[in-house]
N, C-alpha and C positions, 0 to 999 in steps of 0.2 A: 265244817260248820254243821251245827245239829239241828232237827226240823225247823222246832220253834225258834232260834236265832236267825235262818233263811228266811220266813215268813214275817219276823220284826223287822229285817233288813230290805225287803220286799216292800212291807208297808210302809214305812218310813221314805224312802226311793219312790214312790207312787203320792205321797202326801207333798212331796219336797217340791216333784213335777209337778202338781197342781196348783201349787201355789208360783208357777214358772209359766206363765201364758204365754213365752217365746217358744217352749218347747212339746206344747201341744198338738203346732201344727205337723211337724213331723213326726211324733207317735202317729199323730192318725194318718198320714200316708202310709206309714209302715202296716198300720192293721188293716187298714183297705187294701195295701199289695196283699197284704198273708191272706186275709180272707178270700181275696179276686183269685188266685193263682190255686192255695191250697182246698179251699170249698167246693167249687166245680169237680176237681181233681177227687173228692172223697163223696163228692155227687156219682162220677160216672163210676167211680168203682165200685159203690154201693148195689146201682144199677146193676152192672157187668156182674155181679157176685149173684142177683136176685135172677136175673137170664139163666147164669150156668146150672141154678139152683135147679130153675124150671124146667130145665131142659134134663138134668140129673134124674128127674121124676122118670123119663122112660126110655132111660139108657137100658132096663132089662128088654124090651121089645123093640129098641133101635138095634141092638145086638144080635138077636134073632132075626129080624128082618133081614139084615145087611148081610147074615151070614148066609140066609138062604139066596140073596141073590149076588152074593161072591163081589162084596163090597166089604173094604175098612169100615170098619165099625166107628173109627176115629172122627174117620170122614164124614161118614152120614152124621154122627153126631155134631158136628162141627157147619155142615148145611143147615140139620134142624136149628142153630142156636141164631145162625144169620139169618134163616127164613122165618122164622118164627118167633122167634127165641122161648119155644117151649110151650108155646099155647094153644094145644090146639083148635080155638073157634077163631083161628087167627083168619081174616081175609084183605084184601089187597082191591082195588080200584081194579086191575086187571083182573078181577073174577078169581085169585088166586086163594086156595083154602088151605088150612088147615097145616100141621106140622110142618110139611115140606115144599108146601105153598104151590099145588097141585092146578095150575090152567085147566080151564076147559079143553084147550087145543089140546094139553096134556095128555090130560084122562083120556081123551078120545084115543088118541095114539098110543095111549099104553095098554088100553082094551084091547084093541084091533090086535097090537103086535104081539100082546102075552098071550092072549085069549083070557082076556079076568072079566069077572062080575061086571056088571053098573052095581056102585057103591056110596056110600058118602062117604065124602072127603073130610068131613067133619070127623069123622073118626078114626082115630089117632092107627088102629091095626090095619083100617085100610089105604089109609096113607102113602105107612108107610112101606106096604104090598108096594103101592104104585110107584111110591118115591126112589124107593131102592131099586125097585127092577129098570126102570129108566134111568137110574144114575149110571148103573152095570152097562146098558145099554148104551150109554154117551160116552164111556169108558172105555168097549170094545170101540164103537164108531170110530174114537180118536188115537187107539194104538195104546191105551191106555195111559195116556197124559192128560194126568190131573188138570192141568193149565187150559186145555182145550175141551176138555167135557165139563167142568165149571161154569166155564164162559159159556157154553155152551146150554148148559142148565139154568143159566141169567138170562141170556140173550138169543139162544133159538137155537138150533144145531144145523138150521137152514144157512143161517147165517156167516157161523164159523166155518161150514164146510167151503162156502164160495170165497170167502176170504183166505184159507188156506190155498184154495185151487190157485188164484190170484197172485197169491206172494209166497211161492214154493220155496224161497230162500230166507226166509224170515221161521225164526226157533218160533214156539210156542207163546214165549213169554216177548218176544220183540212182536207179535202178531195181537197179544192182548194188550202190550202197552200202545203200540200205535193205533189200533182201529178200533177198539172196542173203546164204550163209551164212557164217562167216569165213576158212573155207579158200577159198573161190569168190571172195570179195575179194581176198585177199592173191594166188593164183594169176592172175587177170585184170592186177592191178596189175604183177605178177612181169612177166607174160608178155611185155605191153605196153612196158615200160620195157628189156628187154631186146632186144625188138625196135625198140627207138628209136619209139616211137609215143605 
């Protein structure tokens, strides 16, 4: 069938229906499911396209960063896009700033233990100075399992460390599916699969 006979056949099958008031009412169930189901769906990937975008902008100094402190590059990429997704005057109810969404308790303990500057957090180089030296540092902490320095970077390192001493038979990933809380699962899982791990 060629364009203009598809399109007479089209119009004609759309003329026939409207003159069919029986079958109105399921056209329009049909285009409330396709809009309900497929609209959201090309909402969030819209979204999710505009985060990776954002976060694209400073893959050459997550790079750097990560390599000077002996972190996947994948990785920190992959924190910045859940922590932030890329912005960084990003802040958080928990005082949390900037690309990789830097605590006061944070910075404090990342100062002390690297010996770094007082800096702003707003600024995306000092960041991610901070961000990546303490990811390294959650890294070595946990034997270098992703699953426990993640969680760990969500939810404190105080935290996971007593939870490990606790349940020494429990793998990493049975330790963050049973105790950690449902934003610390879903973020660990996020984080992980975005960094291809």
């Amino acid at each position: 069938m060629q364009g203009r006979d598809w399109v007479k056949t089209a119009t004609k099958t759309a003329q026939e229906a409207a003159k069919n008031p029986r079958v109105w009412p399921p056209v329009l169930v049909v285009a409330i499911l396709l809009v309900g189901f497929i609209f959201p769906w090309t909402l969030r990937s819209c979204a999710d396209s505009v985060r990776h975008y954002r976060v694209s902008q400073w893959y050459g100094l997550i790079d750097e960063k990560a390599e000077q402190a002996g972190v996947d590059p994948l990785l920190v990429r992959a924190v910045v896009l859940a922590e932030s997704s890329g912005n960084p005057e990003a802040h958080s109810s928990a005082k949390a700033k900037g690309l990789m969404q830097i605590t006061p308790i944070t910075h404090e303990d990342a100062m002390q233990r690297f010996d770094l500057p007082d800096g702003d957090l707003f600024d995306p180089d000092y960041n991610l100075t901070v961000g990546t030296r303490y990811l390294a540092y959650l890294l070595n902490r946990f034997d270098d399992d992703v699953t426990l320095a993640l969680a760990a970077y969500h939810m404190g390192p105080t935290r996971v460390s007593k939870l490990r001493r606790e349940n020494p038979k429990l793998s990493p990933n049975e330790l963050v599916e049973k105790f950690a809380g449902p934003k610390t699962k879903a973020y660990v899982k996020r984080v992980k699969a975005e960094a291809g791990l």
